[in-house]
N, C-alpha and C positions, 0 to 999 in steps of 0.2 A: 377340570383336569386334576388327577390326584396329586401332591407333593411329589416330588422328586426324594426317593433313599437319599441317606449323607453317604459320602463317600465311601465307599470301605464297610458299607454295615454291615456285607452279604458276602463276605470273602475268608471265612471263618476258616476256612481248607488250605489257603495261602498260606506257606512260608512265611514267617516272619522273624522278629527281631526279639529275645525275650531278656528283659533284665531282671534281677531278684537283687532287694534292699533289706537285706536279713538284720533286723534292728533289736533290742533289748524288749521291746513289748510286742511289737508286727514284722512281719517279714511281707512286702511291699512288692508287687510283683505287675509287670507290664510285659505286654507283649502287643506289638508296634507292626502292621505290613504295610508294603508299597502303596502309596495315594489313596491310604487310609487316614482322616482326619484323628488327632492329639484325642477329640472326644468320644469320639466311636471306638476306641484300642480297647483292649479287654485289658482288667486291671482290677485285681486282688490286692485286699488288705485285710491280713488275716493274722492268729498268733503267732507271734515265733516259734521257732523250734525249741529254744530254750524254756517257753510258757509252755509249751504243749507236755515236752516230757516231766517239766515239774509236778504239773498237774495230773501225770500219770501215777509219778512218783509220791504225791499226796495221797490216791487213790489207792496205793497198795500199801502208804501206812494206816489207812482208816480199818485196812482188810486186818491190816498183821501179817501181812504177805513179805517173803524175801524179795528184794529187789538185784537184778542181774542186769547191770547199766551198760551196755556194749556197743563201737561205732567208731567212727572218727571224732576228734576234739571238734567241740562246739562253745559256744559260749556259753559261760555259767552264769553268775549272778543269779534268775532265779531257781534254775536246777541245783547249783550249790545248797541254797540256802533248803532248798526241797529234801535233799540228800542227807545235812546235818538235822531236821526235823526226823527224818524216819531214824535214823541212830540213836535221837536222843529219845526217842519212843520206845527202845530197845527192839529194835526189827535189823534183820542181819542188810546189809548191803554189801553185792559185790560187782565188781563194776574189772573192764578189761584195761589195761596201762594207757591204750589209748583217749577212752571213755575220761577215765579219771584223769588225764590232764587237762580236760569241759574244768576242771576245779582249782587248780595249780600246778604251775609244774614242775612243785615238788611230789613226788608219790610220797614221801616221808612221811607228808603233813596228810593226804588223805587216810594213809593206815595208822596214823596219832590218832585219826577218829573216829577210829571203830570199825573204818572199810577197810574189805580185803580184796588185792586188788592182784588178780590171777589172768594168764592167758586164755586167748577162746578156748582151748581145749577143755582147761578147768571149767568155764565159764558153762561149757556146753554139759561137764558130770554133775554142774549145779542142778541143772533145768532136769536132767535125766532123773539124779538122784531126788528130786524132790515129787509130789503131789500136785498139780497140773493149779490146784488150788491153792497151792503153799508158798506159788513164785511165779512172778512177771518179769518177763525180759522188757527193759524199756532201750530204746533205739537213739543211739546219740547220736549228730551229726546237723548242720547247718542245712543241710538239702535234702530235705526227701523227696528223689526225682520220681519214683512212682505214684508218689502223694499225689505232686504236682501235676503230673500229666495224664492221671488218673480222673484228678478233677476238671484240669480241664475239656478230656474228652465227655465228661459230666456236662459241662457249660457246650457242645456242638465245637469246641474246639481242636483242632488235629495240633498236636503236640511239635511241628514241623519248625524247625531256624532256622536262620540263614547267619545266626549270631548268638549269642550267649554272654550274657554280662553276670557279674556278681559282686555284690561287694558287702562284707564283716568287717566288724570290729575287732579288728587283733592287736592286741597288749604286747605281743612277741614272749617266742619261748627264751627266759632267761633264768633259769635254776639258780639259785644262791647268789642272785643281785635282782635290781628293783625291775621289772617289766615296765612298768612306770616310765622309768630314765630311758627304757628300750626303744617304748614307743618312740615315745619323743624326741629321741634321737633321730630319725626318720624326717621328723617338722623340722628338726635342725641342717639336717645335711640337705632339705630341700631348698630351703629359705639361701646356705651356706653357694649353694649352684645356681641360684636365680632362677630355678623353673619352673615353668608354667604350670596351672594346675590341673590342664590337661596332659602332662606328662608324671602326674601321679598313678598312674595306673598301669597294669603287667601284662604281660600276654603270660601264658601259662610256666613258660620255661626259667620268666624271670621272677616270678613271686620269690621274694628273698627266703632261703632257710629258713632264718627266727619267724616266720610270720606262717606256725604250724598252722596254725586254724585256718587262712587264707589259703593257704596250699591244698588242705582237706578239703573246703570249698570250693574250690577251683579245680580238683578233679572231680567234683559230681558233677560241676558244672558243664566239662568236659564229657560226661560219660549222654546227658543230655545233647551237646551241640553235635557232636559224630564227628565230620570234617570239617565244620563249620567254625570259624574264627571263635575264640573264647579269650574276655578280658576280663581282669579281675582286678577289682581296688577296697579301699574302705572307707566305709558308711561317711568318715567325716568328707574328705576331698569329693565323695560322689555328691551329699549334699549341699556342700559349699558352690558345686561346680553346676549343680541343676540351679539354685537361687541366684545364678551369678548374672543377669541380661547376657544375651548378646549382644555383642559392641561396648560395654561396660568392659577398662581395665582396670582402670581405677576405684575401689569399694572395700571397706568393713563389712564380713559376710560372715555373722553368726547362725549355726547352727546348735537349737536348745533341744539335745535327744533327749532320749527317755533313759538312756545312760550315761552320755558323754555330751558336753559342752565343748563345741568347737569355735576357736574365732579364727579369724583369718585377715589380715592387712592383704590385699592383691592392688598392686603399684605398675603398672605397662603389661597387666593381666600376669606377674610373676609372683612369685609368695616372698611377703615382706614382713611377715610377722604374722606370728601364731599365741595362741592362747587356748590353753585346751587342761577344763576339770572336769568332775563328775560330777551331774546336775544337780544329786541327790546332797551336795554339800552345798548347796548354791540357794539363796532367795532372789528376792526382785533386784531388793536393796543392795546389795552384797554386788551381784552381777556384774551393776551399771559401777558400782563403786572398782572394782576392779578391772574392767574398761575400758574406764578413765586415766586408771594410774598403770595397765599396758600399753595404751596407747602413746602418753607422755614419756614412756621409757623407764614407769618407777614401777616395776612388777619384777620380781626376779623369781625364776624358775623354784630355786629354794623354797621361798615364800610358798608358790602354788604346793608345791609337793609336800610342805610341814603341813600344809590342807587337805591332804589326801588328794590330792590333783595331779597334771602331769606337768606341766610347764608353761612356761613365758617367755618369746624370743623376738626382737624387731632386727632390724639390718639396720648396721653401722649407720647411724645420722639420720634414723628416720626418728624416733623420739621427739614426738612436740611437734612436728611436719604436718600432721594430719588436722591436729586442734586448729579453732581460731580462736580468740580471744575467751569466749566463754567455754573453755574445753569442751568434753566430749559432747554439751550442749549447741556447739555450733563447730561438727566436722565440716572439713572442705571437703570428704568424698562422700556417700550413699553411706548408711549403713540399713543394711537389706539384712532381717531376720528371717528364718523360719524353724522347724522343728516341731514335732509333740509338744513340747515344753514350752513353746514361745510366750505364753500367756507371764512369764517370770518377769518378762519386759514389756508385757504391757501396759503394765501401771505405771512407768516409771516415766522420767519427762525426757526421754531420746529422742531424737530425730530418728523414728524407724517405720522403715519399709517393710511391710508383712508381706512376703513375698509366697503368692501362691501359684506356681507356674503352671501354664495350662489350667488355671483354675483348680489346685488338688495339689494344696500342700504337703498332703502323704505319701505322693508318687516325686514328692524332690528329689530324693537319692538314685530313683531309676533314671529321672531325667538325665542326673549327670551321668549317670554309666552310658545312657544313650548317645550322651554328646562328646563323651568320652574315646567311645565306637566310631563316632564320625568324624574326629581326631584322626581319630588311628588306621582305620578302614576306609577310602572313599565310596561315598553312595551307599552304606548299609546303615546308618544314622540320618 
């Protein structure tokens, strides 16, 4: 007698559940149906958006090509840094007010550097006015739904939800003060309410103002689901929330991205303390030393932020609660890592859980937008 199919192998036409974990190096993509097993799901991991259009944007400075960068705000870090390379190559870039807050959002500081930064109308006398070979329009934005749905009707997959998750890294828009302080504000008023970290997350109406790139991602996300429920969070709370067990309240749950380091104290499953820099300041050493002294209560936001960081915050009287005698080498709760980056804490002598849920540490941040869904929605998670 042949084996018996796994669940779910053969149901490729079913409606399903689809989450996207739009991260600094991959944007991380699941798509989940009914009594279908965790290991038969269909499941991309692929460049980001942010890699993708950099790489365009390298490609039309090798040409000598004008670059015409237009879309909704998306993450920058390596598009920035792609952007400032073709300028300083002297190749013209012009990019739409939207686009160019992918960069800062001050526009001041993008036309300091050479870019000119025009409505679609201009944008479109660029493309007209030039040589078909003189200029590349490159496409900003965190989701490209017809990319996506393109491929996977490429992979036998029908593009169909019955849900839509998402979740970016947004800094928040704050013009002339620190995005920095912004974000983090956020981990603060969370920790400040005792909520849970599945109550990190927005239905579409309620993604805050400042958190433009969220909202920008959250309507394509939208333009994908149709009537179909749409949640939206970021990359840290989804990752934290996919490595977190269930039935586990109690736990130290780092996430080491490819651009943000998230830590998180969860105390009766509510956020107790957070610690959140950017990896690329961070070693092994450094990491585990830091910690130690947020765990004990001797970290101060300051501190992180004179490091290019964003913050450090525990709740009144937790400080030293979580150590036992030999500090962060004997916590009383879990400490459950994961991330791209985890390998920072692998050397180091922690007491750490390398947590790969469903076996596929790169699909953590979908997890949590799934369980995030199941939260919020019943029976679609």
């Amino acid at each position: 007698m042949s084996p018996r199919p796994p669940t779910g192998a053969d149901d490729a036409t079913t409606a399903g559940v689809l989450a996207v974990d739009v991260g600094t190096g991959t944007s991380d993509i699941l798509v989940t149906r009914p009594g279908q097993s965790m290991e038969n799901a269909v499941k991309l991991v692929v460049p980001s958006p942010t890699q993708v259009a950099a790489a365009r944007i390298a490609a039309a400075t090798a040409c000598g090509q004008t670059v015409v960068f237009r879309g909704p705000v998306m993450g920058g870090g390596p598009v920035t840094t792609a952007m400032k390379a073709h300028l300083a190559a002297g190749h013209p870039f012009v990019a739409t007010a939207s686009a160019a807050s992918s960069f800062t959002d001050d526009l001041d500081r993008v036309r300091a550097l050479g870019a000119r930064v025009v409505g679609d109308d201009a944008a479109d006398a660029v493309l007209r006015r030039l040589p078909a070979d003189a200029a590349v329009e490159v496409a900003s934005g965190d989701l490209d739904a017809a990319a996506l749905t393109g491929a996977l009707r490429l992979l036998g997959v029908e593009p169909a939800f019955t849900a839509v998750a998402i979740a970016v890294q947004d800094h928040g828009y704050a013009p002339g003060s620190s995005n920095r302080v912004l974000r983090f504000s956020f981990w603060e008023r969370a920790l400040t309410e005792g909520r849970r970290i599945g109550e990190l997350f927005y239905a579409p109406a309620d993604v805050p103002p400042a958190f433009t790139r969220l909202r920008a991602a959250t309507a394509a996300a939208k333009g994908l689901a149709g009537d179909a429920p749409v949640l939206a969070g970021d990359t840290g709370p989804a990752a934290l929330y996919g490595a977190l067990p269930a039935g586990v309240d109690d736990a130290v749950v780092v996430n080491v991205g490819n651009g943000h380091t998230v830590c998180l104290l969860a105390l009766e499953g509510r956020v107790a303390g957070v610690f959140e820099h950017h990896t690329r300041c961070l070693d092994g050493g450094g990491l585990e030393m830091q910690l130690r002294r947020w765990l004990a209560g001797d970290l101060e936001s300051e501190e992180v932020r004179e490091d290019h960081g964003h913050g450090a915050v525990l709740a009144p009287g937790v400080g030293g609660t979580v150590l036992g005698p030999a500090g962060v080498h004997d916590l009383r709760v879990p400490l459950i890592v994961t991330g791209p980056r985890r390998e920072l804490l692998a050397g180091t002598s922690l007491p750490a859980d390398f947590a790969a849920p469903h076996g596929d540490m790169m699909l953590t941040g979908c997890f949590g937008l799934l369980r995030a869904l199941g939260d919020r929605y019943e029976g679609l998670a």
